[in-house]
N, C-alpha and C positions, 0 to 999 in steps of 0.2 A: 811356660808357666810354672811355678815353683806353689811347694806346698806351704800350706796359710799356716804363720807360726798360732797354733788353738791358745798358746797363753795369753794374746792380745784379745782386745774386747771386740767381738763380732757387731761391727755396724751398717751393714749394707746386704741385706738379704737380696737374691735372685730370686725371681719367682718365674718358672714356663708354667705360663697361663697367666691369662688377664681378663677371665671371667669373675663371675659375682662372687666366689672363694677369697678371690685374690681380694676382690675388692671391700669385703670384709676383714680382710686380714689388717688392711691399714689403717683402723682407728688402733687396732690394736699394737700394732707399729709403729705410730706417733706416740702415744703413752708409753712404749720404751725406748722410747728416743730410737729406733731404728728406721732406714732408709730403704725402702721396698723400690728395685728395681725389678721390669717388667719384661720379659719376652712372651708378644700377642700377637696376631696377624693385624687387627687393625684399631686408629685410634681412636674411633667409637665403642672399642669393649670396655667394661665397664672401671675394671682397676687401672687403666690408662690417662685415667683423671687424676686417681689420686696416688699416683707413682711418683718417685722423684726424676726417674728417667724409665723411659720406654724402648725397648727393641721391638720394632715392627719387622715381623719374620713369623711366619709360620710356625707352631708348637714343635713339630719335628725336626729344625731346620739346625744340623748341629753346629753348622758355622756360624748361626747367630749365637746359638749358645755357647761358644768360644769367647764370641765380642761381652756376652752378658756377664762370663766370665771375670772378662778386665775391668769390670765398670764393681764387683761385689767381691763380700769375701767368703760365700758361700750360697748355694742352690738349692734351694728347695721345688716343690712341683704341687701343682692348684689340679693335674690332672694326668690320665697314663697315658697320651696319645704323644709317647713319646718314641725315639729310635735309640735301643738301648745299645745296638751295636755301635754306633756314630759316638753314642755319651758320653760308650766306655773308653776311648782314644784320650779322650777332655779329661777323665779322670784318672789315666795312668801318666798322664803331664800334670799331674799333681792340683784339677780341679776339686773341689772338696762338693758333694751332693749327700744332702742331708734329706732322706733316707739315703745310703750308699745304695748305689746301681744294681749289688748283689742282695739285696733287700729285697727289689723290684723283681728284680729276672724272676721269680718263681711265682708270682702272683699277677703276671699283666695279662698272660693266657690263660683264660677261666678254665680249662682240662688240663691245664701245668698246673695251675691252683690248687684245685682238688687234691690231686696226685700230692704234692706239697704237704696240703695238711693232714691227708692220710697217711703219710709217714711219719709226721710226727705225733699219731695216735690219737688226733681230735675227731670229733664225729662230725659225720658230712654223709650227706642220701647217698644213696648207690648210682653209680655214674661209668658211663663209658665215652669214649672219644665215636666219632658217626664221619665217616669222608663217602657213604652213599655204598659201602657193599654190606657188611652186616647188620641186618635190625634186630631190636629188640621184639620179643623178650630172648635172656642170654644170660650165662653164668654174672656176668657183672651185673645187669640189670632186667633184673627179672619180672619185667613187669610191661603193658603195653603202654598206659597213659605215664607220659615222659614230658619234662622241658625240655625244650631246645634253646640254648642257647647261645649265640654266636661269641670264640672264642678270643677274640678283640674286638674293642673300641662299641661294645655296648653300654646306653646310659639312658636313664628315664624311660625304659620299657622297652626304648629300640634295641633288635637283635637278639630278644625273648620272646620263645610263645610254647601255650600250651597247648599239646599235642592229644586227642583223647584218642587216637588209634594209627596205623599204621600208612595209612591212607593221608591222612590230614599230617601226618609229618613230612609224607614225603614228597606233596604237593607244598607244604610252607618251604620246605629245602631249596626245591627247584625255584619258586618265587626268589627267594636267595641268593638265588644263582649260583648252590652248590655247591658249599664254602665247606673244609673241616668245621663240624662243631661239636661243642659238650652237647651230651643226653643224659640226664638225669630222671631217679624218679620223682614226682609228683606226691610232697609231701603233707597229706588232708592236715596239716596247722590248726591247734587252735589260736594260736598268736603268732606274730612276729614281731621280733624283736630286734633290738640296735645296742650298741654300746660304745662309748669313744672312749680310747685307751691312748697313753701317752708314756714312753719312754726317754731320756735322757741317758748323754755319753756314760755318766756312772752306772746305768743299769736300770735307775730307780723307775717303779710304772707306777702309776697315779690311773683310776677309773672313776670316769662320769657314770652317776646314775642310768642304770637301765631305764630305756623307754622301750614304748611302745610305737612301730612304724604302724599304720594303716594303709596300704597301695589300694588303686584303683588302675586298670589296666596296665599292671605293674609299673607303675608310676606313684610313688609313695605322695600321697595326700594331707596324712597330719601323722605329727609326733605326738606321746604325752609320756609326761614325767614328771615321778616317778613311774616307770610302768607296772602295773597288778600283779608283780608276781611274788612268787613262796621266798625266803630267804633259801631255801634248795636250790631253788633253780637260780636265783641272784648269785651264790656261789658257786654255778658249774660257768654261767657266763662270763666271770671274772679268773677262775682256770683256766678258762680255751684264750682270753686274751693276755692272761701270763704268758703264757706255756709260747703263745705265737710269737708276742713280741720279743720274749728273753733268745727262744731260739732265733730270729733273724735279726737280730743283735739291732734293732728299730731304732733309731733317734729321730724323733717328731711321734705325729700324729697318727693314729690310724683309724675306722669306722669299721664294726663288727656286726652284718649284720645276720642274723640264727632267727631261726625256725624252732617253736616251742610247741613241740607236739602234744596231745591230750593224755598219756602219759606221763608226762613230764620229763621228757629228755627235751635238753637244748643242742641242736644240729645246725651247724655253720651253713651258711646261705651263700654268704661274698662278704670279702674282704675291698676298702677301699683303702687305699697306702699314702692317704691324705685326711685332709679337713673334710667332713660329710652331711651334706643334708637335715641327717637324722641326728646331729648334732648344732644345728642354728640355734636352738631355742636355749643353749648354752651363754650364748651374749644377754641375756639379759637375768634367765635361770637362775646362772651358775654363778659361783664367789669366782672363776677365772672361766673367761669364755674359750672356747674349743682354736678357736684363732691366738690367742696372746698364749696358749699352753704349745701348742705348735712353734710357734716364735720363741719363745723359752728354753724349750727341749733343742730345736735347732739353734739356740745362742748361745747355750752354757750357762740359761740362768735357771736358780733356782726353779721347783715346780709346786706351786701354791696348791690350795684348796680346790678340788674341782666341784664342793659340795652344792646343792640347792641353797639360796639364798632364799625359798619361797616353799610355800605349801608343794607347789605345782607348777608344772604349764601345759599350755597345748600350743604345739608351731602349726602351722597350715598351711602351704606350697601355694601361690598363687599362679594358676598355670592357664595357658593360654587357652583358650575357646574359640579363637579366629583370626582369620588372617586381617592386621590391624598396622594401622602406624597411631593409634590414640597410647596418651598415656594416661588414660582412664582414671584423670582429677578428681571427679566426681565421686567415685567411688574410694579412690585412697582418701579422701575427706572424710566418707562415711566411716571409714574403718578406724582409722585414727580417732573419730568419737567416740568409739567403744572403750568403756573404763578397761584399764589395768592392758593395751595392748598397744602394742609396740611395730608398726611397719616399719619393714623392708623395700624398699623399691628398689632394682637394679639397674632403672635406667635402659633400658634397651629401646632399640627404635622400633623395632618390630612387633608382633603379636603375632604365634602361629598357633596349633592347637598343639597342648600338649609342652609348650616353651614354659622352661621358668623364667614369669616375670619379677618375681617376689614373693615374699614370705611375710606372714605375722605372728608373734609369739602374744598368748596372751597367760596374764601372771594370775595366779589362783593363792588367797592364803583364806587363814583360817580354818580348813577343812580338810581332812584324810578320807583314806579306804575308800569306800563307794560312794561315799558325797561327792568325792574329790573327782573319782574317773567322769561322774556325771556330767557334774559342770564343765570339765573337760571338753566335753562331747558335745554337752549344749551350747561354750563357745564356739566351737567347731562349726556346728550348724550355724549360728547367726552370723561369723564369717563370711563362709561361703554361701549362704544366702543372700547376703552381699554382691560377693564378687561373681557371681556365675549366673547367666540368666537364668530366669525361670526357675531357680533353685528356691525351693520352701521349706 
């Protein structure tokens, strides 16, 4: 495989992964005339519809991602459950992977992560590595009630929990099954916070409005944006995501998400090294959605406006409550009558608890500061008093 001459026009994005990232990504992809090709395991995922071709191959499988190779002229990624040892062979035969592999290496092991951004001088809780012989409390982490976090292939709450004493961490370990993992301390937050930041090959970063995440069994539940914060702490968030992207020299997308203490210090949480979450409410928000800014930055095209086009919004995760094969019509009808909101359906066959099935962004104008978070909040509620039983 030879290297992609970058002066030709980039028309055939790879994507590993073929989940509902992916499959956002492609309206946004048809509006620049770009060709989103697919490596998913199977062809029920949801960007498998709307690809122009699909590799059906498991996310980690680096021989597909050879073949996905020949089919584009460059690789992006919807998710980290990738083998960076296998990727890295693909790209010294001259594959092109937008974020480069050396991007990745220091961020897909959440205690590499850390380590990572403590070097480069951003703030982050006190953290130590745990393989089951020293516990806390300890010079690095001096304290008993700690997260545990599992150091790969954690997502929507799996592979986090919080630990209030010594006991109850090392009964969740053993559940585990005794894996290395990050310990952290357990930071009393009055908010948490997100921000999607976008680099391009010249350098240039562009940031999406801070919001505001809300989790519920660490499982993030609703966005809102803009999020309530001081212009102080809007410019420490926009630092930490300078300072990260300029040094791991980033081209695409990445998701920031910090912990805003009652003080007012912003402290990094996790890093995601793609399209995020805490960024959907950008497709309809924002003057460029979080998808067509990723496709931009990895094409070599210009990088527009990422500002609000609206007062506000609030996204809302619609997440599973049971094990189902309905695609809950009824209720995507009710939602869709609510003014000014926008579903997402992902199409999945399934329902399990805790699964995203979908998302809603609802648009807020005419109103700021505390009117604005209000109604935020009070969509929020009539959403999910919607979608989730027994919810009032």
């Amino acid at each position: 495989m030879s290297q992609i001459d970058r002066t030709e026009k980039i028309n055939r994005v790879g994507v590993i992964g073929g989940g509902q990232l992916a499959w956002m990504m492609a309206d946004a992809a048809d509006a620049l005339g770009i060709e989103l090709v697919v490596q998913t395991p199977k062809n029920s995922d949801p960007a498998a519809a709307r690809a122009s071709e699909v590799i059906l191959a498991p996310i980690d499988d680096a021989q597909a991602t050879a073949q996905l190779a020949q089919r584009c002229d460059v690789i992006t990624f919807e998710n980290e459950f990738v083998d960076l040892t296998a990727l890295g062979e693909l790209e010294r035969q001259g594959v092109c992977f937008r974020p480069k592999l050396s991007v990745l290496a220091p961020i897909l092991d959440k205690y590499e992560q850390r380590c990572y951004l403590r070097s480069l001088g951003l703030p982050v809780p006190k953290f130590m590595a745990f393989d089951g012989t020293q516990l806390p409390p300890t010079p690095d982490l001096p304290t008993e009630k700690v997260v545990m976090k599992a150091r790969r292939h954690g997502y929507d709450g799996q592979g986090t929990a919080i630990c209030g004493d010594r006991q109850t961490l090392l009964s969740t370990w053993e559940r585990w099954g005794r894996p290395p993992v990050l310990l952290e301390e357990f930071i009393p937050f009055e908010r948490e916070l997100a921000v999607m930041a976008a680099r391009n090959q010249a350098g240039e970063v562009v940031f999406y409005p801070v919001v505001e995440t809300q989790q519920e069994a660490q499982v993030c539940r609703r966005a809102i944006a803009p999020g309530d914060v001081t212009p102080e702490v809007n410019a420490q968030v926009e630092a930490i995501a300078q300072r990260l992207l300029s040094a791991l020299e980033v081209v695409g997308i990445f998701g920031i998400e910090l912990f805003l203490t009652p003080q007012g210090q912003v402290l990094v949480n996790e890093i995601a090294p793609r399209t995020h979450n805490s960024g959907h409410l950008t497709l309809n928000a924002c003057n460029t959605s979080q998808f067509e800014m990723h496709l931009r930055a990895v094409c070599d095209l210009p990088l527009p406006s990422p500002a609000l086009n609206c007062a506000g919004a609030v996204m809302v995760n619609l997440l599973g409550y049971e094990d189902s094969e309905d695609d809950y019509s009824a209720k995507q009808q009710q939602l869709q009558a609510i003014p000014g909101v926008h579903l997402y359906w992902y199409g999945k066959t399934q329902s399990r608890p805790g699964r995203k099935m979908g998302h809603v962004t609802a648009i807020v104008q005419g109103v700021s500061g505390n009117a604005l978070q209000q109604q935020c909040q009070e969509l929020a509620h009539q959403i999910e008093s919607i979608w989730y039983p027994g919810s009032l």
